[in-house]
N, C-alpha and C positions, 0 to 999 in steps of 0.2 A: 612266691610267684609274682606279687607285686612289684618286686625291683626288678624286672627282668626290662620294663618298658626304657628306666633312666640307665641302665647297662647300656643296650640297642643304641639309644641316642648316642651318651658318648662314644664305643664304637665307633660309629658313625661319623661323628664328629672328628676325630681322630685320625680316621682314614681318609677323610676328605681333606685335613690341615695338612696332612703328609703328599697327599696327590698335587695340592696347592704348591706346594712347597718343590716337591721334584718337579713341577712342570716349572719353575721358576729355572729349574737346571740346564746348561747345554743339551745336547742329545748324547753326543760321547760320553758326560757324565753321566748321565740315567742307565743308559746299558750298564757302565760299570758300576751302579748303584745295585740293578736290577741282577747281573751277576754273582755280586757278592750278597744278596739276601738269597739266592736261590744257594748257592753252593754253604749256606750258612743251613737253610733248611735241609739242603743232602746232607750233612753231616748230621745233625740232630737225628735223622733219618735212620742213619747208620749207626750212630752210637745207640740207639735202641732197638733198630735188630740185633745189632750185637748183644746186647743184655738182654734181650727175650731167649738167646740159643741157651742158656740155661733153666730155663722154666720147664717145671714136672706142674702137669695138671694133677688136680685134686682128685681124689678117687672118687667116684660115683659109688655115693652111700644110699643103703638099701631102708625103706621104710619097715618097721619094725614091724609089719603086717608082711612084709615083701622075704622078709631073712630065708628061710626056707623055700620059697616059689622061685627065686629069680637066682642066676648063677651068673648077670653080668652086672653085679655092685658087689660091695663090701658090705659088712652086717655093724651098725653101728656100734660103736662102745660108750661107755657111761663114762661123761665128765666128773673128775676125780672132784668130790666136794672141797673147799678152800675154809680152811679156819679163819673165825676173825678175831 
């Protein structure tokens, strides 16, 4: 948790060298700067909607006190022991 403060900073730092920077631009270039990081992020967007449409959640597993009382989990099974 201590690195979190020198993270923030650069962040920070970062974002502000990049704002320097575009303001340094025409205005017709920044929109089309501004465009293309937005339609950059709708894609990213999209290509992980896309890969979420196959996701199955994990069944809601029943505490080994619960097996018999509850009928909306599954009743756990025992991990098969691993030789070494």
């Amino acid at each position: 948790m201590a690195m979190i403060g020198p993270v923030v900073r650069t962040d920070i730092a970062v974002a502000r060298g990049l704002g320097h920077g575009l303001a340094l631009l025409p205005l017709g270039i920044r929109l089309i700067v501004l465009a293309a990081a937005l339609l950059v992020a709708m894609a990213g967007c999209t290509a992980a909607w896309i890969d979420q449409q196959d996701y199955v959640p994990s069944p809601n597993v029943c505490r080994a006190d619960e097996v018999g009382v509850r009928t909306d989990c599954v009743a756990p099974s025992p991990v098969p022991e691993r030789g070494r």
